[in-house]
C-alpha positions in Angstrom: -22.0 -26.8 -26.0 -21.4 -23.6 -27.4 -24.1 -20.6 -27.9 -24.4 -21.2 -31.7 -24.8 -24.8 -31.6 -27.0 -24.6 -28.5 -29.0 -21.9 -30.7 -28.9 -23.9 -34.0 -29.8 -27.3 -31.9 -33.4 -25.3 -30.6 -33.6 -23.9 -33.8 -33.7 -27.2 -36.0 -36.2 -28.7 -33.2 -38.2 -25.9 -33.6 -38.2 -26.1 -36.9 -39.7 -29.9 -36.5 -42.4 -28.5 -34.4 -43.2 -26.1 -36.9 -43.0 -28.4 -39.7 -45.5 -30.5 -37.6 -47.4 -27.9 -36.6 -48.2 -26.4 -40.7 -49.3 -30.0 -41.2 -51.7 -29.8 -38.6 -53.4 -26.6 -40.0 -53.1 -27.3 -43.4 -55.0 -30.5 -42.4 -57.4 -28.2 -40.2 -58.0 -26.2 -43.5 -58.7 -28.5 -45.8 -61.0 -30.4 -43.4 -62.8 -27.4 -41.5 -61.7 -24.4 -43.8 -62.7 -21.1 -42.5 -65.9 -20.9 -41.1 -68.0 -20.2 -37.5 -66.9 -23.3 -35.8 -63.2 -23.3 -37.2 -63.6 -19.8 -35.2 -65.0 -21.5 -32.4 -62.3 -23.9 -32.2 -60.1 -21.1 -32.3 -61.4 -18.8 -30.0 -61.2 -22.1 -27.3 -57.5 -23.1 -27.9 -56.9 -19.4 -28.0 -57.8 -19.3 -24.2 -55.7 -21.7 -22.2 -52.8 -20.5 -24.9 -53.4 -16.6 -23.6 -52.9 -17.7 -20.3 -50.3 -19.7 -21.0 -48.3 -16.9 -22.3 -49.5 -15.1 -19.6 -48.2 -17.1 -15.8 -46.2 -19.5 -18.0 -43.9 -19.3 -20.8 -44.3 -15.4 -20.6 -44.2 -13.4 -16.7 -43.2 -16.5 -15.1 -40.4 -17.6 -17.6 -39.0 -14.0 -17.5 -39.2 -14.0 -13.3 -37.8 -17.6 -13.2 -34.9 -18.1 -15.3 -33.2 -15.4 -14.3 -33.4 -15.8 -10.5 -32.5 -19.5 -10.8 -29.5 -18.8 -13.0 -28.2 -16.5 -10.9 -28.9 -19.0 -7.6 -27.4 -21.7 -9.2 -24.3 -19.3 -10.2 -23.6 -18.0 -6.3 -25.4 -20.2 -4.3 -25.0 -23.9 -5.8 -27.5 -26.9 -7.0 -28.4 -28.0 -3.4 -30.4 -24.5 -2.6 -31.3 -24.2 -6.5 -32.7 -27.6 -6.3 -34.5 -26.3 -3.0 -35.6 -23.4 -5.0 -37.1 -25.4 -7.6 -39.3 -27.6 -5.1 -40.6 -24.6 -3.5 -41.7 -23.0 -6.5 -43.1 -26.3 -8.1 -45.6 -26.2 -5.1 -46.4 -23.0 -4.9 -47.0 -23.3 -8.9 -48.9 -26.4 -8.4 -51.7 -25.1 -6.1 -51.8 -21.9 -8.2 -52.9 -23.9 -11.4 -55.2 -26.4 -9.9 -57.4 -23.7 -8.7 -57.1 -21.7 -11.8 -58.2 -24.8 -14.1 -61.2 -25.0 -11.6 -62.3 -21.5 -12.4 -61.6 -21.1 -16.0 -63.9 -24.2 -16.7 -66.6 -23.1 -14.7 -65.9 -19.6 -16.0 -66.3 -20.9 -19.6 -68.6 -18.8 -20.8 -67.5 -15.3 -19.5 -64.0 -16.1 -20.5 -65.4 -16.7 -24.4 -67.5 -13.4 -24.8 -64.7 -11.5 -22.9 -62.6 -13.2 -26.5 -64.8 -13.5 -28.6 -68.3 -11.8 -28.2 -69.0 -11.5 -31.7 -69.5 -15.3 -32.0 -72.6 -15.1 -30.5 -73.5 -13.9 -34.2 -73.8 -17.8 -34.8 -75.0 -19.6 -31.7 -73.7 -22.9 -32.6 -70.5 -21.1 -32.9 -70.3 -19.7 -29.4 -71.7 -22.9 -27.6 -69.3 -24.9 -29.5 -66.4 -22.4 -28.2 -67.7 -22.5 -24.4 -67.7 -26.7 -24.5 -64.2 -26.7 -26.4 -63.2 -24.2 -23.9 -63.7 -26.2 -20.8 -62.4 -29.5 -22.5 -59.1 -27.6 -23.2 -59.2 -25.4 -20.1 -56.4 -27.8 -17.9 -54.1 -27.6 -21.2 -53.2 -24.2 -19.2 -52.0 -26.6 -15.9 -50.0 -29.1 -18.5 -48.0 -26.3 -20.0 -47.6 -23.8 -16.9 -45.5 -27.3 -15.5 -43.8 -27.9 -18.9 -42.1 -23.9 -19.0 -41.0 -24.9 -15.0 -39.2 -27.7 -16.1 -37.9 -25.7 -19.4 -36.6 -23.0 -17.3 -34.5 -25.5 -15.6 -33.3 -27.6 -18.1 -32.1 -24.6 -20.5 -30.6 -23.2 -17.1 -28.8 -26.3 -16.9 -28.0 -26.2 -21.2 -30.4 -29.1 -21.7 -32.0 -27.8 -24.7 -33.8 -30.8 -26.2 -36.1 -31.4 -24.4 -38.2 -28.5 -23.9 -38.1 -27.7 -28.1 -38.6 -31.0 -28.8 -42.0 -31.4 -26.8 -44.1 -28.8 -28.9 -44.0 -31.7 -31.7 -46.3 -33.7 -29.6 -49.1 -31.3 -29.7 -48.8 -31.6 -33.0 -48.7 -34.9 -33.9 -51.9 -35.2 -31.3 -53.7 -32.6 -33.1 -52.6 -34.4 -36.9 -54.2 -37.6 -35.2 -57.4 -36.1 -34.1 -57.4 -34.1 -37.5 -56.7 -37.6 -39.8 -58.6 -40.3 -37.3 -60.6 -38.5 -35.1 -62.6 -36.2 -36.6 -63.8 -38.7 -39.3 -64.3 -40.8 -36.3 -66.4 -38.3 -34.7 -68.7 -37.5 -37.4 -69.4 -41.2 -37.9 -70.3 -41.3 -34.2 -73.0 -38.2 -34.8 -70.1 -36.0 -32.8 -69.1 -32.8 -34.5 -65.7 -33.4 -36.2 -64.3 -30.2 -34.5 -64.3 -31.5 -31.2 -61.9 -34.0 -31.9 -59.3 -31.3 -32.2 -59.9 -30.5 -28.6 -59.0 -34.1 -27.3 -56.1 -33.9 -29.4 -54.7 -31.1 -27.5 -55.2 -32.3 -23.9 -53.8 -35.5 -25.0 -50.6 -33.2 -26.0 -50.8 -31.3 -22.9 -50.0 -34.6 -21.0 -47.5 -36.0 -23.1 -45.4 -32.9 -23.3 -45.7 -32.8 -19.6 -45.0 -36.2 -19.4 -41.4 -36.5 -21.3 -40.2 -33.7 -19.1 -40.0 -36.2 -16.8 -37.1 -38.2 -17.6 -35.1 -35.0 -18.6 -35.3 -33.8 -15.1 -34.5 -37.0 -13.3 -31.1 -37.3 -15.3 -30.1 -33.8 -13.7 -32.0 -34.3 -10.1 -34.0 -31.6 -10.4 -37.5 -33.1 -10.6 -39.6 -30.7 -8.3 -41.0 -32.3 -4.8 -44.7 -31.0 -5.0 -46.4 -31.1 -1.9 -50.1 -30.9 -1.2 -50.1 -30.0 2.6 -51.7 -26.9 3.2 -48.4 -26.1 5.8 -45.8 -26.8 3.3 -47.5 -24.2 0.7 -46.6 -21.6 3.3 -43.4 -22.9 3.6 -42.8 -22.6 0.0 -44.8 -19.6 -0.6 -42.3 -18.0 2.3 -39.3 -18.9 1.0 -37.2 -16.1 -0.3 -36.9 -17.3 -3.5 -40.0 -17.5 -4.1 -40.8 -14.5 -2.7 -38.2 -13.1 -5.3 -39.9 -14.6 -8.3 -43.3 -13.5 -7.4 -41.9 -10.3 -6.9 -40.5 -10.1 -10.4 -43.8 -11.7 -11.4 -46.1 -8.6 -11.2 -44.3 -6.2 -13.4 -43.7 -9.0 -15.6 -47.4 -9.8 -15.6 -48.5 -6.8 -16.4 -45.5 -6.7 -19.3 -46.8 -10.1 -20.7 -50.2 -8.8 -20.2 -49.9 -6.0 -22.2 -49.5 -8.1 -25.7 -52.6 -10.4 -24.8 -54.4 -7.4 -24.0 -54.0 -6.4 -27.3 -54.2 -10.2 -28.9 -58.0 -10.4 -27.1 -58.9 -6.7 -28.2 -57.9 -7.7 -32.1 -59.9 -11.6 -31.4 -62.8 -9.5 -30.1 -62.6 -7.1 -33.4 -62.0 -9.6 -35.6 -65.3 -12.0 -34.2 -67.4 -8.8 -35.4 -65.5 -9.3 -38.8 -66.8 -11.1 -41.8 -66.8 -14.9 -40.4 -63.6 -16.5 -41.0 -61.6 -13.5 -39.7 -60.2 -14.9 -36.6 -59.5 -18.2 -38.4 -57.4 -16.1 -41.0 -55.6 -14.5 -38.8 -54.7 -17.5 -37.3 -53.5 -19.4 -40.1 -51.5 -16.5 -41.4 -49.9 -16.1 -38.0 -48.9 -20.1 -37.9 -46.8 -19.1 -41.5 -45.7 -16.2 -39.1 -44.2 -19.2 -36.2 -41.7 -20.1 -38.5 -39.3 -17.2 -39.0 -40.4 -16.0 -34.8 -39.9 -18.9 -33.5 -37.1 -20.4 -35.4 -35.1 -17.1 -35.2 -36.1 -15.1 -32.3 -37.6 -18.2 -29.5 -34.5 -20.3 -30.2 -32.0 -17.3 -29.4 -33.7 -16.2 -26.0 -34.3 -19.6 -25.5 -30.2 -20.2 -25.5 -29.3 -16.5 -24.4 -31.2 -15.7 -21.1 -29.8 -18.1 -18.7 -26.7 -16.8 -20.7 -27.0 -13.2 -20.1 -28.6 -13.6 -16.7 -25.4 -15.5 -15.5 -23.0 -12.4 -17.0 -24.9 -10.5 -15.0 -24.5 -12.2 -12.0 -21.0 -12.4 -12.4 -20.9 -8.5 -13.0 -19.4 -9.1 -16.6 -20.5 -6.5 -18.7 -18.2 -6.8 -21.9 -19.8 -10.7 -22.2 -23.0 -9.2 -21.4 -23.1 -7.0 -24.7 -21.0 -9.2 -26.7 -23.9 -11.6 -26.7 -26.6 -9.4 -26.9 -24.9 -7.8 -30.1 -24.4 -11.6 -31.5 -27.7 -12.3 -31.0 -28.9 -9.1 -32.6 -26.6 -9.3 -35.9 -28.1 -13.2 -36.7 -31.6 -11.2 -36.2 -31.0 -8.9 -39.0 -28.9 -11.6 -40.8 -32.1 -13.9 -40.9 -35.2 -11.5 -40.4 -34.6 -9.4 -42.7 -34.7 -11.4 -46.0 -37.7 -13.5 -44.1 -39.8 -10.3 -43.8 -39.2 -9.4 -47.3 -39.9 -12.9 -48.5 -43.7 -12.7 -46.5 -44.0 -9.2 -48.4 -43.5 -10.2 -51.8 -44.2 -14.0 -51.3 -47.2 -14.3 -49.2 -49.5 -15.9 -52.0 -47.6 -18.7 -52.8 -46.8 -20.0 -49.7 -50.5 -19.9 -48.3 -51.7 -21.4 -51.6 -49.1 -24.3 -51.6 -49.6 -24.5 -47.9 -53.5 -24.3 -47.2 -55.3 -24.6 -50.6 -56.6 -27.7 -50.3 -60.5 -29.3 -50.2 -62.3 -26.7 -47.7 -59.9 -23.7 -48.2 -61.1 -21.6 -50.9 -59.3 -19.2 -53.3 -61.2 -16.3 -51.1 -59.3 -18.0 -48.2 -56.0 -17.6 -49.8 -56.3 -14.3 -51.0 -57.7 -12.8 -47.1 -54.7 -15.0 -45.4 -52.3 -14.0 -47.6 -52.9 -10.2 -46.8 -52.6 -10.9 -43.5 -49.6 -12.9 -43.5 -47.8 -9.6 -45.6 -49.7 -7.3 -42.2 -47.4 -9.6 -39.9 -44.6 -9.9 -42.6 -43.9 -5.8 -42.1 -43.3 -6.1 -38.4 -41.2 -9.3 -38.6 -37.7 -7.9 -37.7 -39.4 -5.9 -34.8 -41.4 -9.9 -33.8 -37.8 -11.5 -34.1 -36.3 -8.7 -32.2 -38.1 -8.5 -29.1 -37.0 -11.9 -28.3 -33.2 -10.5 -27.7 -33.5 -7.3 -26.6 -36.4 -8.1 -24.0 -34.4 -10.5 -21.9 -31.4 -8.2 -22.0 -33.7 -6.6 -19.5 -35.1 -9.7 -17.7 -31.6 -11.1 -17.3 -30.5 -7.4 -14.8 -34.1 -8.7 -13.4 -35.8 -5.1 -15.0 -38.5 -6.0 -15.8 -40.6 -2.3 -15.3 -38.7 -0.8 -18.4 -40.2 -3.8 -21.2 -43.3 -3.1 -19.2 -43.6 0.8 -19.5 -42.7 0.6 -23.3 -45.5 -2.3 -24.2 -48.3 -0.2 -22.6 -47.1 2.7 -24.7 -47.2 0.2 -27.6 -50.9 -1.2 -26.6 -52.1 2.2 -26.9 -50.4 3.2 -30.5 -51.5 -0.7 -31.5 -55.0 0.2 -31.0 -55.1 3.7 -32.4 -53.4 1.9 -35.6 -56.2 -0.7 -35.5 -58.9 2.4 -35.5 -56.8 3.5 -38.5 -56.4 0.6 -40.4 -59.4 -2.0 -39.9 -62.2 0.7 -41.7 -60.0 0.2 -44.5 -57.9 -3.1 -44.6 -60.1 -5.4 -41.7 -58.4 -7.9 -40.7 -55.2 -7.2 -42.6 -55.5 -4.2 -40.9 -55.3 -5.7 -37.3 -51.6 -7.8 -38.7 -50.4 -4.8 -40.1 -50.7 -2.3 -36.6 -49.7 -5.2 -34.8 -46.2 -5.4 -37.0 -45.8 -1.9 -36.7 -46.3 -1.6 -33.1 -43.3 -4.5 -33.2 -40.9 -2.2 -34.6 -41.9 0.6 -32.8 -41.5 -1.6 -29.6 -38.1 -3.0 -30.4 -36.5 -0.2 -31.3 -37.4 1.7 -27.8 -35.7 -1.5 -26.1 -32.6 -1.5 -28.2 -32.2 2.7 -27.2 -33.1 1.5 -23.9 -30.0 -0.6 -23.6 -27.6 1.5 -25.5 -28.5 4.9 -23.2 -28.2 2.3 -19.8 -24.7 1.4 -20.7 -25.5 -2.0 -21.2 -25.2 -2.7 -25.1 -22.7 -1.1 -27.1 -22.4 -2.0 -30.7 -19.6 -3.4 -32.3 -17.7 -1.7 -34.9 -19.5 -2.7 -38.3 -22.7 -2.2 -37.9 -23.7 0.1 -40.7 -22.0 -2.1 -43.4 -23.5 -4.8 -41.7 -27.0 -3.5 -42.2 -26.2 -2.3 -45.8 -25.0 -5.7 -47.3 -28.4 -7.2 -45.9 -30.4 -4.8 -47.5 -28.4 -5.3 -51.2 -28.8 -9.1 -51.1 -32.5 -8.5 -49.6 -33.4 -6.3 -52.2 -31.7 -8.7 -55.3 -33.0 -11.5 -53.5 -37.2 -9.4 -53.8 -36.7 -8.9 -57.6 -36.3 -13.2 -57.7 -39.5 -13.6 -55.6 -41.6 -11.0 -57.1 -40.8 -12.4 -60.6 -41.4 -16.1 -59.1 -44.8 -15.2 -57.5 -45.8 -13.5 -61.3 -44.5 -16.6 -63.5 -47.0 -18.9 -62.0 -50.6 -19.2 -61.6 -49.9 -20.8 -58.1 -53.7 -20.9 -57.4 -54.9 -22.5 -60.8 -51.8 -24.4 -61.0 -52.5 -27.6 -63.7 -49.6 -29.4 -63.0 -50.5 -31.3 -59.9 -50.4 -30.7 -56.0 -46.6 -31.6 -55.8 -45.1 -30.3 -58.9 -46.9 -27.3 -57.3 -44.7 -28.3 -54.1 -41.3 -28.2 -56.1 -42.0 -25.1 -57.8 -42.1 -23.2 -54.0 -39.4 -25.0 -52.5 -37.3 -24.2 -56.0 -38.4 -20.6 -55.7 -37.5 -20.7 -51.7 -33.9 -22.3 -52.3 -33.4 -20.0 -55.7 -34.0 -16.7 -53.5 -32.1 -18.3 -50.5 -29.0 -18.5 -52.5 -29.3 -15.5 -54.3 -29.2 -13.8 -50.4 -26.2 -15.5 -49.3 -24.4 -15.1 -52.6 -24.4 -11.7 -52.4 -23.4 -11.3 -48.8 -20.2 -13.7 -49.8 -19.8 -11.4 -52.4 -20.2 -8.1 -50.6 -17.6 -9.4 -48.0 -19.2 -11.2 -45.1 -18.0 -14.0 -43.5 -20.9 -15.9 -42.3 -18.6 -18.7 -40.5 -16.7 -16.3 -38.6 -20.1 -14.3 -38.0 -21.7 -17.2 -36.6 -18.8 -18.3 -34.3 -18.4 -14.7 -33.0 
């Protein structure tokens, strides 16, 4: 399967998984709204997903992939496949004895988040039980990113974009059925949404399964205290743990700065945290659909260039991947800027979700909007680094950007509040993938192609004609006192969305690019 459709097939399964995943909070929003316990709730899923990020899809992703690919590329499947047991053990212990600390760690772990919610008791006792009902969530996933690192290693790229829908369609259920359920049972409807996502935890684990039978590469976990050394002494594993720390301390970095910007914004007006996090699930679309799906496809990719010492593949792809960035982030960003009420009205304005909640999310989705390109970014030039295992370099530059994040936040919060936190996190975006792509260029490894500048240029025309369309869309109707009905309400945004979508691409086929023949470079 080629890189474009492998991109476009992870890409349109995202895109399911988001679809699923804005049901799920625009149900959340019109059933809880914005309020102490829809911060609780928060606050609890937020844990398990930090640490997720963290030892899972984040330092051990960036450690793993590459060090399988390039096993699998010079050594073969029989000591990959030995590779893949050892570190399934090793990564087995590891997470049974964290989920057995984090729930008896409950409460430290939700005022180091979240202390503000102590404001309203109920709100932090309801985040420390939802906390240790969703704690093992971490163990689910930690095994789910193992077994996505070797099926994209192996171009299997169903699978592991697929699962996220699962999640979702628990957390719909529990939203729909089981928080009505709940409440007629005398149970606070909240807690429902806390079944829902162990449930998905287990399922997404569960359908891995199958995936990695087809390809022999289900990990052998054993339990035997003398096999853990064996595994934890293998040199593989001794090489991923290796890459681990710096990567650790990389991932670390950004949910350092997530926890410091939960912690301000629980001493917020209440509802902060909860606006933040609906504006950031607009925010998944465009970051997830662009900028997951390409490193997703391109680091086994550029990790086995690398292995094979091919440095002209090695920057043709990064510079692919870095022209559909600009080609597609661009006109996103400018759409959140000059968009942003519409779509959280049409999105979240329903039964609990006041016009005050559309108006403080929607500022906070333009905060995020103004780092976009820098969010989408990251995702390419980051594992241009993890793939020549350098890992130190991301590491070095994210501290930098942790430090000029928070004296942003001192800066901007007094003024804008939460907005303020979205807005110096999309700066410190830019700031940070801009630093990565000199990085590359001054190493040798990246060197543009011929074109850039017009490139660049015929985005920012059709991005610019396609602003005037939106601006003037956003003016012509009163989207939150709309008359006409909930899904005339519906057409009118997907009309505007399509409208503005064909204004971009009309002018870049007018201004000379060839999108085919850009995609299939």
């Amino acid at each position: 399967m080629s890189l474009l459709k492998s991109a476009s097939l992870v890409s349109l399964l995202t895109l399911a998984s988001r679809i699923t995943g804005l049901v799920r909070e625009l149900l959340m929003a019109s059933a809880f709204g914005a309020s102490a316990l829809t911060d609780a709730f928060n606050v609890a899923f937020r844990i398990p997903n930090l640490l997720r990020r963290l030892f899972a899809e984040g330092a051990f992703s960036q450690a793993f992939v590459p060090v399988l690919a390039g096993m699998r590329a010079t050594d073969g499947d029989d000591a990959t496949r030995t590779l893949v047991n050892q570190i399934g053990t090793v990564l087995a212990w590891a997470l049974t004895m964290t989920c057995v600390i984090g729930v008896a760690g409950a409460p430290l772990l939700v005022w180091a988040m979240a202390s503000g919610l102590q404001q309203n008791p109920q709100g932090f006792e309801s985040a420390v039980f939802m906390t240790r009902w969703m704690f093992p969530y971490i163990g689910f996933m930690s095994m789910v990113a193992l077994s996505a690192g070797i099926l994209n290693t192996w171009r299997h790229f169903a699978v592991p974009a697929a699962t996220p829908v699962l999640l979702n369609l628990c957390m719909i259920s529990a939203a729909y059925w089981g928080a009505p359920w709940f409440k007629s049972m005398g149970i606070e409807p909240i807690y429902a949404m806390a079944g829902g996502v162990m449930l998905g935890g287990a399922l997404q684990l569960g359908v891995q399964i199958p995936a990695l039978l087809s390809i022999g590469m289900l990990p052998r976990i054993s339990w035997r205290w003398s096999s853990l050394m064996t595994a934890w002494n293998h040199p593989g594993t001794r090489r991923v743990t290796t890459l681990m720390l710096p990567a650790v301390l990389g991932v670390s970095v950004a949910q350092i700065s997530l926890l410091i910007n939960t912690q301000i914004a629980s001493h917020l007006v209440s509802g902060s945290v909860s606006w933040l996090t609906y504006a950031d699930r607009l925010m998944e679309f465009p970051t997830a659909m662009l900028g997951v799906a390409l490193g997703v496809v391109l680091l086994p990719q550029l990790a086995a260039a690398r292995a094979a010492d091919d440095g002209v593949r090695y920057s043709q792809l990064l510079d692919w991947g870095l022209r559909l960035v600009v080609l597609l982030a661009v006109p996103s960003a400018v759409a959140l800027l000059t968009f942003a009420q519409p779509l959280v009205t049409v999105m979240y304005h329903y039964g609990a979700f006041s016009e005050a909640d559309v108006n403080q999310t929607s500022v906070a989705l333009m905060g995020y909007g103004a780092g976009l390109l820098g969010l989408v970014a990251i995702k390419v030039l980051a594992p241009g680094f993890y793939a020549r295992q350098d890992i130190r370099t991301p590491v070095k530059i994210a501290i930098v950007v942790l430090v000029l994040t928070q004296c942003l936040n001192l800066l901007f919060v007094p003024r804008l509040a939460h907005a303020g936190l979205a807005l110096a996190i999309g700066i410190g975006a830019m700031v940070n993938a801009l630093w990565l792509l000199v990085g590359l260029i001054r190493r040798g490894a990246y060197t543009p192609s011929p074109g850039w500048w017009r490139f660049a240029l015929q985005v920012l025309a059709a991005s610019a004609l396609m602003a005037v369309a939106l601006l003037w869309a956003a003016s012509a109707i009163n989207w939150i006192h709309y008359e006409g009905g909930r899904w005339l309400r519906v057409l009118w945004l997907a009309g505007s969305v399509i409208g503005a979508a064909a204004i971009y691409f009309g002018v870049l086929a007018v201004s000379g690019v060839k999108l085919r023949q850009l995609l299939k470079r």
